[in-house]
C-alpha positions in Angstrom: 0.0 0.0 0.0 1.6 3.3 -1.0 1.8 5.9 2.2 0.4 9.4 2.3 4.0 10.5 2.6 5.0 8.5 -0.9 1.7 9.8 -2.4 2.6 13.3 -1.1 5.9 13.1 -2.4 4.8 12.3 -6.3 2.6 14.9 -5.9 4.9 17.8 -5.0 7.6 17.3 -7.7 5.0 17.7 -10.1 4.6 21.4 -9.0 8.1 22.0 -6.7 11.2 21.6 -7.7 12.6 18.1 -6.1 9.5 18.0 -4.3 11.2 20.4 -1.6 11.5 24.3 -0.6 14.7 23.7 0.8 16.8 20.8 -0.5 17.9 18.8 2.3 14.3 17.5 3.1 14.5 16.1 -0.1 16.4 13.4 1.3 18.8 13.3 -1.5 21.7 12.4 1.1 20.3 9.7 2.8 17.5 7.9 0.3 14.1 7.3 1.1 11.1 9.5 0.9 10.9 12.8 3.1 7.8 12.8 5.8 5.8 15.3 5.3 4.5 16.6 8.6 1.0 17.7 9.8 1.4 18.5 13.6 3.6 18.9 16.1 3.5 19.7 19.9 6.2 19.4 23.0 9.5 17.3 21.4 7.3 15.2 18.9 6.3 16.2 15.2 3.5 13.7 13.0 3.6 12.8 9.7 1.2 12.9 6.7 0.4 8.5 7.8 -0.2 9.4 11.7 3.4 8.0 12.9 4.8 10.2 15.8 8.1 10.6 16.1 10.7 12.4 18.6 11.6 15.2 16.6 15.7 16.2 16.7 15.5 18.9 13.9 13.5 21.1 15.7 12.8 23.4 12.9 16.3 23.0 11.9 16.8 25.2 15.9 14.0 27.5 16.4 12.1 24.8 18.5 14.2 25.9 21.4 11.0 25.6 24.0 9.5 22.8 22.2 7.0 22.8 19.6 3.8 24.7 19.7 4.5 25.8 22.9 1.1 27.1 24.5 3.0 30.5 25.7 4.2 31.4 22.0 1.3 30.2 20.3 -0.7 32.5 22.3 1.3 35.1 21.9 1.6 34.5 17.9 -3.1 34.2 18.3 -2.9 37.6 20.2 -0.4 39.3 17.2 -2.7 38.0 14.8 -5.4 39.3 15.4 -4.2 42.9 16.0 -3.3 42.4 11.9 -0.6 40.5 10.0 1.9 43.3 8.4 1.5 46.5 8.5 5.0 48.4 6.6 5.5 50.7 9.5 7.5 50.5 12.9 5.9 49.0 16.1 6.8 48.8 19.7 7.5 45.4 19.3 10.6 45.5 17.2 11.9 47.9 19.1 11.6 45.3 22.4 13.1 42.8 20.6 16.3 45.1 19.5 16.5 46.4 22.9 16.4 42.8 24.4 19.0 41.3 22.1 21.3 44.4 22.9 20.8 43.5 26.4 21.6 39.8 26.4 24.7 40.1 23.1 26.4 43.0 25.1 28.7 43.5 21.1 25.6 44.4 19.8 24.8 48.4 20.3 22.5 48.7 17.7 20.6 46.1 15.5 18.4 45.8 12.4 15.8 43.0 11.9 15.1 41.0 8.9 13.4 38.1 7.7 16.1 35.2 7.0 19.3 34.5 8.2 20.6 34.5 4.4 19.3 38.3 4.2 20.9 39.0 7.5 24.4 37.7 6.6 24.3 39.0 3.3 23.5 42.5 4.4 26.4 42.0 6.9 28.6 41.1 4.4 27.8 44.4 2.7 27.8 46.6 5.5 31.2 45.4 6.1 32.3 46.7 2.4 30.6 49.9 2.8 32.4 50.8 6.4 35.9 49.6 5.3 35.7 50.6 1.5 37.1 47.4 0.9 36.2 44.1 -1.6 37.7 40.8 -0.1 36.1 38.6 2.5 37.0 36.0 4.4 34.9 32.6 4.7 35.9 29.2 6.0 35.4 25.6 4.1 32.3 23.7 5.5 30.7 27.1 7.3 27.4 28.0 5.4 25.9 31.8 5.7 23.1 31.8 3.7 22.7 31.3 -0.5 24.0 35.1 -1.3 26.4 34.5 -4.2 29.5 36.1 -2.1 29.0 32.8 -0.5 28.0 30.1 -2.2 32.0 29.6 -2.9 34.3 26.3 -2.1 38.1 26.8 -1.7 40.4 27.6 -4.2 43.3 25.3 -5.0 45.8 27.0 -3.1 46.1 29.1 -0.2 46.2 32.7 -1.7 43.8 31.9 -4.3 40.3 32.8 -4.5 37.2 30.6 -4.1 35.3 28.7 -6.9 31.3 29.1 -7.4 29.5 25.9 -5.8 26.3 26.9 -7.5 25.0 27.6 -10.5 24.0 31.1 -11.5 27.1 32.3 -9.2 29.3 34.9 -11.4 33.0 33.8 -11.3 33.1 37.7 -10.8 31.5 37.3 -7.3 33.4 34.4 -6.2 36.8 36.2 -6.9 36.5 38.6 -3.7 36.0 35.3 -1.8 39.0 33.9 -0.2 37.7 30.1 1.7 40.1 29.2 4.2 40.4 25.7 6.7 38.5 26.2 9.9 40.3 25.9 13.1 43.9 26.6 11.2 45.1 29.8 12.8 48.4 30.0 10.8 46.6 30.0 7.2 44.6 33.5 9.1 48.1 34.7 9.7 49.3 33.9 6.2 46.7 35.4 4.9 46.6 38.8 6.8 50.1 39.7 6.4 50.2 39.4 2.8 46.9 41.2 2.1 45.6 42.4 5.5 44.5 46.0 4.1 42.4 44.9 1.6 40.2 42.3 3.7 37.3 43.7 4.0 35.5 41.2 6.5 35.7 38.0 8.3 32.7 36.0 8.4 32.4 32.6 10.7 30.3 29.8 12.3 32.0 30.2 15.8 29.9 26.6 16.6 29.4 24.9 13.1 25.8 23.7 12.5 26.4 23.0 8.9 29.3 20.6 8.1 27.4 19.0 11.2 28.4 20.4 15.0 32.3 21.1 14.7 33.0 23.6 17.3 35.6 26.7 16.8 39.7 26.1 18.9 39.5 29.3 21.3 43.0 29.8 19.6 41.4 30.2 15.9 38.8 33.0 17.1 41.5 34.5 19.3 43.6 35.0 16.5 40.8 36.3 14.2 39.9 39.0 16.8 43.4 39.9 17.0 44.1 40.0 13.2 40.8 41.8 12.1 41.6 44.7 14.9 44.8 44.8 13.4 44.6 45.5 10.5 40.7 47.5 10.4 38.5 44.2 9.1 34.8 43.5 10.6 34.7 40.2 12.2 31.5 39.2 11.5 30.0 36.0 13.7 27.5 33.8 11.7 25.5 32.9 15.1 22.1 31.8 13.4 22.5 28.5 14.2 24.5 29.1 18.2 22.7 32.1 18.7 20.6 31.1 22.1 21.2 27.5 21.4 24.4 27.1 22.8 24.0 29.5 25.4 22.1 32.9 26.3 24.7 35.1 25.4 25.3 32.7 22.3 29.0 31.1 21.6 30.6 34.8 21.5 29.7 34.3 25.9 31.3 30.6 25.5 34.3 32.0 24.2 34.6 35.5 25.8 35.3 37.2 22.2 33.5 39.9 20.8 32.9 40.5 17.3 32.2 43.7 15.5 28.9 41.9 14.0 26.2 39.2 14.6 23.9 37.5 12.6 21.1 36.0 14.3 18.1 34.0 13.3 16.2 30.6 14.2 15.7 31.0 18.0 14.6 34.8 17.9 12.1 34.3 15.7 10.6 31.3 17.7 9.6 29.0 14.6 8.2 32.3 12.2 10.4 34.3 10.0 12.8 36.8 12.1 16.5 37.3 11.6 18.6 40.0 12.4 22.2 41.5 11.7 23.9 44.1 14.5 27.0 45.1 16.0 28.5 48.2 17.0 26.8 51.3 16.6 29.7 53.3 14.5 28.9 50.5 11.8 25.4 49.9 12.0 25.2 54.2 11.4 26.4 52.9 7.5 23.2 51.8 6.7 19.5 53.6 5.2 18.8 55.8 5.9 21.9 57.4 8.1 24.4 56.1 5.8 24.8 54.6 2.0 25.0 51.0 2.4 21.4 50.4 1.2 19.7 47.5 3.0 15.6 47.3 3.2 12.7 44.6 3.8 8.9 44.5 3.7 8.0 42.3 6.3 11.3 43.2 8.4 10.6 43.1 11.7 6.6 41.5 11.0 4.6 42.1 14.0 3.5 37.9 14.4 6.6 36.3 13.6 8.8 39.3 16.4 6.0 38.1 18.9 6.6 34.7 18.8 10.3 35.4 18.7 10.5 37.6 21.9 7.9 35.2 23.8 10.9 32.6 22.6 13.3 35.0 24.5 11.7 35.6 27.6 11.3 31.5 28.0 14.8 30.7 27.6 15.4 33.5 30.0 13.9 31.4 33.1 16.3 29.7 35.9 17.7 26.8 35.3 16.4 26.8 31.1 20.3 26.5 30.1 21.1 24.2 32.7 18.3 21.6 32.1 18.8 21.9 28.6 22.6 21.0 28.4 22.2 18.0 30.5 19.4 16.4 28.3 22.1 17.3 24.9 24.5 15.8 27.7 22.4 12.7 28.5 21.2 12.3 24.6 25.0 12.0 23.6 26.0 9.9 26.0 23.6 7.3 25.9 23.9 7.1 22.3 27.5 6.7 22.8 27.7 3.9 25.2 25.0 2.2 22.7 27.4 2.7 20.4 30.1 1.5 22.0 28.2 -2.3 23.3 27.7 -2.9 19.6 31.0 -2.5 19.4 30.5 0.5 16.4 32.8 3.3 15.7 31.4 6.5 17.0 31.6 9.4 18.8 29.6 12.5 19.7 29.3 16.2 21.2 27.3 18.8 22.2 27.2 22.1 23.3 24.2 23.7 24.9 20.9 22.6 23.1 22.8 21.4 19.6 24.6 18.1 19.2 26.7 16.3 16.3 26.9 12.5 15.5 30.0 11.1 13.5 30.6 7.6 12.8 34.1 8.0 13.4 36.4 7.3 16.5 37.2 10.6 17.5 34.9 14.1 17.6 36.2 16.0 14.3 38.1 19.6 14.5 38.4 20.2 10.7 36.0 20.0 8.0 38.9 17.6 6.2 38.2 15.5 9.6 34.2 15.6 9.1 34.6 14.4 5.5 36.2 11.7 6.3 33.2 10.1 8.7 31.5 7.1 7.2 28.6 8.6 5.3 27.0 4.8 4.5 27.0 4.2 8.4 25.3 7.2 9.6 22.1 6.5 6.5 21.7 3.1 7.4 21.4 4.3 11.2 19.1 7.5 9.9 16.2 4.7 8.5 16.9 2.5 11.7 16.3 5.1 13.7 13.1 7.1 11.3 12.0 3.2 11.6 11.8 3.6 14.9 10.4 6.7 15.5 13.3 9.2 16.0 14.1 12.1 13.5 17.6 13.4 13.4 18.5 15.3 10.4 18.5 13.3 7.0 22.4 13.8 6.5 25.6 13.4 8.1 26.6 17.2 7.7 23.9 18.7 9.7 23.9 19.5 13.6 21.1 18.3 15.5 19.0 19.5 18.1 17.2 19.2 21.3 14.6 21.5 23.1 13.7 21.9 26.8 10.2 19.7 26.1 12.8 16.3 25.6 12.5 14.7 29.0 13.9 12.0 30.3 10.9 9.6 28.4 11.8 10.9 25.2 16.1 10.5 25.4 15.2 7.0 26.9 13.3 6.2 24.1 16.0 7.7 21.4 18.8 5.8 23.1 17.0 2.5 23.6 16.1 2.9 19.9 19.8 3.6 18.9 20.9 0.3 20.6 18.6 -1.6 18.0 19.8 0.9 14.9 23.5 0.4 16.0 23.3 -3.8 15.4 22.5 -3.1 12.3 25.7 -1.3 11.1 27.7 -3.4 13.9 
C-alpha cells in the first residue's frame, strides 16, 4: 500500500522543484522518501500516515522551547489578530532590538530581517561599505546563507580565490572570496600579512551547524579577533545557528570574544520568520537611511513572527532553562555513545548547549577535512533504523542536531534505547 507520505511526495515534484522548498528534506543524502508533517507539539512532530516521532530537527533550531509551545502560540493568536503586516514601525521591534542588545552586550545597535541568508548577506555588505574594501573571508564547511558572495568552495591553493559551488554564481563574485580551513590559525596569519588591508571582513560559524556540529579552537577565534583589529577588518560572527542554542549570550559568551557583527536568526524568531544582523553602533550608522550602504525589507521586523520570537526569549530566560537543557544534549550523547560502543561501532559524539553532532568515526572532528572523512553509509543506514523507529535526526551526516527543553527524560530513553537496535544493524 503506497503511504500518504509517498503519495505526497509524487505529488509535489509535479509542481516543486525536487518535491522540496529547501533541499535537504529532499532526502537526496540519505534515500528514502521525506515525511511530510502535519502537527507537532512538545519534542514530537506527526507525519502525513499518523506515525509520531521524537523530533531532533527542531525546525532545523527555532524549536528551542519545544513545539507549539502554549505561551508562543498564544502570543503569535494575540499578534494576529491585531493584523498580520502593516509596513510601519511597532513597539515590538523595538523590544526585541532592545532585548537582544541586552543579552549580546557587542551588539549596540541592531536591524531585523526576515532570514538569516538576508541577515548575513547585508552584513557582508555593510562590512564593504564601512571599510571601503572588496575581499572577504569565509571558511570551508561554514554555510551563511545562499547570497552569491558565499555560495563559494576553496580555491586550489592558499592565496587563491574561491570557486562558485552553485550555478548562477558569477566567477566575478566568487573572486573577492578567499575560503580558508577552519580551526587553522596559521593559514589566518598567512593570509593577513600578505593582504591584510584589503580584507574587507571575516565571516564565521564560531559553533558549526552545517558541516554538522564542529565547534571553533578558542586559539582560531582569538587569532581572528586579533588580526581583524589589526589591520581595520569587521569580524562578523555567523551565530544563526549558536545564537541562544548554545548559550544565552550565544558562543561569543562561551568564548569571551567579541565581534564587530552578529547574525542571528532561528531561536529569535521562535519557529516564524525573524532574523537580524547588528554590532556596534559606528557600523550599524552605515546603513539607510543614516548612511549609503542600502539594506531594506517589507516584512522586516513582521509584528507575528517578532512576537513569537520575543515570547521565545523571555522562555529561555527562566532559571535553570540552560542548565536543564545542556544536561538532556548531555544525556542524549552519552547514551547514544555507550550504545554505540556495546555494539562494538565506531562512534563518537558532542554537544554544546541545546545542539549536538553524531560522527561515525572514533574521535569528535576539529576540521572540515576530519568531518569528511566520517562514514557517510553508516550514519544512512542508522538514519532509517532510527526514522523506523520513531526518532528524527536530520537526513544527512553534515547537519547538527538539536534538542529543546520539552525532551524529557521519556523521550532520550526512548531515542537511546532505539539507537541500541539501529547500531546492530551497522555493527
Amino acid at each position: 500500500m503506497t503511504s500518504k507520505n509517498d503519495s505526497l511526495f509524487e505529488r509535489a515534484q509535479r509542481t516543486t522543484p525536487g518535491g522540496v522548498n529547501s533541499p535537504v528534506r529532499a532526502f537526496r543524502s540519505v534515500g528514502g522518501t521525506p515525511r511530510f508533517i502535519t502537527r507537532a507539539e512538545g519534542p514530537y512532530f506527526w507525519d502525513a500516515d499518523g506515525k509520531r516521532y521524537i523530533d531532533y530537527i527542531g525546525s532545523w533550531g527555532p524549536a528551542i522551547v519545544g513545539h507549539a509551545h502554549p505561551v508562543v502560540v498564544k502570543a503569535v493568536q494575540d499578534a494576529a489578530a491585531r493584523g498580520l503586516s502593516f509596513g510601519a514601525p511597532t513597539e515590538g521591534e523595538i523590544e526585541m532590538a532592545e532585548e537582544i542588545c541586552r543579552l549580546l552586550p557587542s551588539i549596540e545597535q541592531v536591524r531585523l530581517v526576515s532570514s538569516g541568508t538576508e541577515a548575513a548577506m547585508s552584513a557582508l555588505r555593510l562590512a564593504r561599505g564601512a571599510t571601503g574594501r572588496d575581499t572577504i573571508i569565509k571558511f570551508e564547511g561554514c554555510y551563511h546563507g545562499h547570497a552569491d558572495s558565499l555560495l563559494v568552495k576553496a580555491g586550489s591553493g592558499l592565496l587563491t580565490f574561491g570557486n562558485p559551488t552553485s550555478a548562477g554564481v558569477p566567477e566575478d563574485f566568487a573572486k573577492h572570496t578567499l575560503v580558508l580551513d577552519y580551526n587553522d590559525p596559521q593559514q589566518l596569519e598567512d593570509v593577513f600579512a600578505k593582504m591584510g588591508d584589503s580584507i574587507a571582513c571575516v565571516i564565521v560559524e564560531p559553533v558549526a551547524g552545517n558541516m554538522n556540529l564542529l565547534r571553533a579552537t578558542p586559539e582560531f577565534l582569538q587569532t581572528m579577533r586579533r588580526l581583524c583589529s589589526q589591520f581595520g577588518a569587521v569580524l562578523i560572527f555567523d551565530e544563526v545557528m549558536s545564537g541562544f542554542r548554545v548559550a544565552l549570550g550565544g558562543a561569543q559568551a562561551v568564548y569571551g570574544i567579541a565581534p564587530d557583527l552578529t547574525v542571528l536568526g532561528k531561536v529569535i524568531g521562535g519557529g516564524l520568520p525573524v532574523a537580524a544582523f547588528g554590532g556596534r553602533a559606528d557600523l550599524m550608522q552605515h546603513l539607510a537611511p543614516l548612511g549609503s550602504v542600502y539594506q531594506a525589507g517589507t516584512l522586516s521586523g513582521n509584528p507575528v513572527a517578532v512576537a513569537a520570537g520575543m515570547t521565545t526569549l523571555k522562555l529561555i530566560q527562566e532559571p535553570g532553562f540552560y542548565e536543564a537543557l545542556g544536561a538532556q544534549t548531555t544525556k542524549l550523547v552519552q547514551g547514544l555513545s555507550q550504545a554505540a560502543r556495546e555494539s562494538g561501532v565506531t562512534f563518537s559524539a558532542d554537544a554544546i548547549g541545546g545542539m549536538f553532532g553524531l560522527y561515525f568515526a572514533s574521535d569528535i572532528p576539529g576540521t572540515y577535512a576530519e568531518m569528511m572523512m566520517c562514514d557517510k553509509s553508516r550514519f544512512n543506514t542508522f538514519f532509517h533504523a532510527m526514522l523506523d523507529a520513531g526518532v528524527y535526526l536530520a537526513p544527512s551526516a553534515f547537519e547538527a542536531g538539536f534538542v529543546s527543553a520539552q525532551h524529557d527524560d521519556a523521550a532520550i530513553d526512548a531515542t537511546i534505547s532505539a539507537a541500541r537496535v539501529a547500531f546492530t544493524r551497522i555493527a
